[in-house]
Structure formats: structure tokens, C-alpha cells
C-alpha positions, 0 to 999 in steps of 0.5 A, a space after each residue: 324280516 323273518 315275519 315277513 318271510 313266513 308271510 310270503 313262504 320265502 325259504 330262501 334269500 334269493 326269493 326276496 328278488 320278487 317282493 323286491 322287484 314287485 315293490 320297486 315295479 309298484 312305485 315305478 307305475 306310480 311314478 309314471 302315472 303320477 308325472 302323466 297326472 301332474 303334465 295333464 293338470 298343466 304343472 311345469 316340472 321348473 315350478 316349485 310345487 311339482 316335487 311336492 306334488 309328485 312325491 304326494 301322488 307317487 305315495 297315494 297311488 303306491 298305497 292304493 296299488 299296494 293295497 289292490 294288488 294284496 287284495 288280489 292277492 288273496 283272491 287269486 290266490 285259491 284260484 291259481 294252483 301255486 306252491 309258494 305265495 312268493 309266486 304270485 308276485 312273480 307270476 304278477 311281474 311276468 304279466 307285467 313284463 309281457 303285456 308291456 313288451 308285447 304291445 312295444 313289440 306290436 307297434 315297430 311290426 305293423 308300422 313296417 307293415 304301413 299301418 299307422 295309427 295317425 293314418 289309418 281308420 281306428 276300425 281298421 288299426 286296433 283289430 289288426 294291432 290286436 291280432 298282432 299283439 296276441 301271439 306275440 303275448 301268448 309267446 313271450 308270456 311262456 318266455 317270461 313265465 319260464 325267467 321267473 321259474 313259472 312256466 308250468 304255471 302259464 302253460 297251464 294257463 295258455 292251454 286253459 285260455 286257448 281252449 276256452 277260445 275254441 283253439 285247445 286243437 293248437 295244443 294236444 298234450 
């Protein structure tokens, strides 16, 4: 264990919640991926072969995102000014946890606005549902970049963003 500390930069227990929580975000994304994989192919969940399958694919695909996700690791890593590795993961959850909240968010919000993907022109729906989800993320990406004790990180990150899409005049400092 003590290893595996010095690897992450863990001082203290309490930062064990993010690999924790990274690792049981990892295998939750491959479980779902993986029952979508399994009801495409057309596998009912009474057949005696699904478990078996199941468990196979959620191993699979938690390797492979395991080992993704450390790549990536190492190379955002030189690229994102953080103290502690630990950090990584949790700045990998709050975008995690943004990027699913805000598109949930979008859709009951356009919906009150009578725009409905079945109903409307895809060249219509995606750029408005896009212009809504954008703030809603940028907001709530300092939201959960602030629960995860990260919010100098993705302040500095919205300003650097913003300004590369020409809007840095919205935050002066």
C-alpha cells in the first residue's frame, strides 16, 4: 500500500477517496458499455451465457481504460500544473461528473423550450442543445472542480479556454 501511496503523492488517508472512487468510476463505465455491447449483439440477460459474457467484457474493457487513462496520465501530467498526481484523478472525475451532469441538464431545459430531438431538424436540435449545454458545463465544471478541491485548477482552465475562443474580455482578472 505504501507503494502505491508514494506513486500517487498520497500524504494522507483521505486521498485514497479518488483512486477509489477513479477505479470504481472505471469499472461502472465498463459495465455499462458492456450490457449496451451484449443488448446490441442481441443476448438476453435470462440466457445462461450473459453473465459469462458480461463479466469477460467489463474485465476487458476496465484494462483497456485502465491502461488509457494512466497513459494519459503521464501525459497530462507535464501539461496541467498540479501539486500531487492524486490530483489527476480527481480533476478526471470532475470532468466526468460535469460533462454527464450538463448533458442531463440540457435535455429536461430544451425540452420545456418545445425542442424535441424526435421533432425537430437535427441541423436545428444539436447547435441549440450545444449552445445550451456550454454554459451549463463551464458553470458547473468550477462547481465540481471546487468539490473536488480543484477550483484554482479549472479556473485557470476556463480562463485559458474562453480566451482562446475570443471570449477572455468575460473574465478580466
Amino acid at each position: 500500500m505504501q507503494k502505491f501511496k508514494d506513486r500517487w503523492e498520497i500524504k494522507s488517508n483521505w486521498q485514497l477517496i479518488f483512486p477509489i472512487l477513479g477505479l470504481i468510476s472505471l469499472v461502472f463505465s465498463s459495465y455499462l458499455i458492456s450490457k449496451r455491447v451484449i443488448t446490441s449483439i442481441g443476448i438476453d440477460q435470462t440466457d445462461v451465457a450473459y453473465i459469462g459474457l458480461l463479466s469477460t467484457i467489463i474485465i476487458f474493457l476496465s484494462a483497456l481504460l485502465l491502461f488509457i487513462t494512466l497513459k494519459l496520465f503521464n501525459i497530462l501530467e507535464s501539461k496541467w500544473e498540479v501539486t500531487y498526481r492524486w490530483e489527476l484523478i480527481a480533476i478526471f472525475i470532475a470532468f466526468a461528473i460535469t460533462g454527464s451532469t450538463a448533458a442531463k441538464i440540457s435535455d429536461p431545459i430544451i425540452s420545456f423550450l418545445g425542442i424535441h430531438k424526435e421533432t425537430t431538424n437535427g441541423w436545428i436540435y444539436w447547435p441549440i442543445r450545444i449552445l445550451f449545454v456550454f454554459p451549463i458545463y463551464q458553470i458547473l465544471l468550477l462547481i465540481v472542480g471546487w468539490l473536488f478541491g480543484q477550483f484554482k485548477f479549472f479556473w485557470n482552465f476556463e480562463k485559458k479556454m474562453l480566451s482562446r475562443m475570443g471570449l477572455s474580455r468575460l473574465f478580466m482578472d
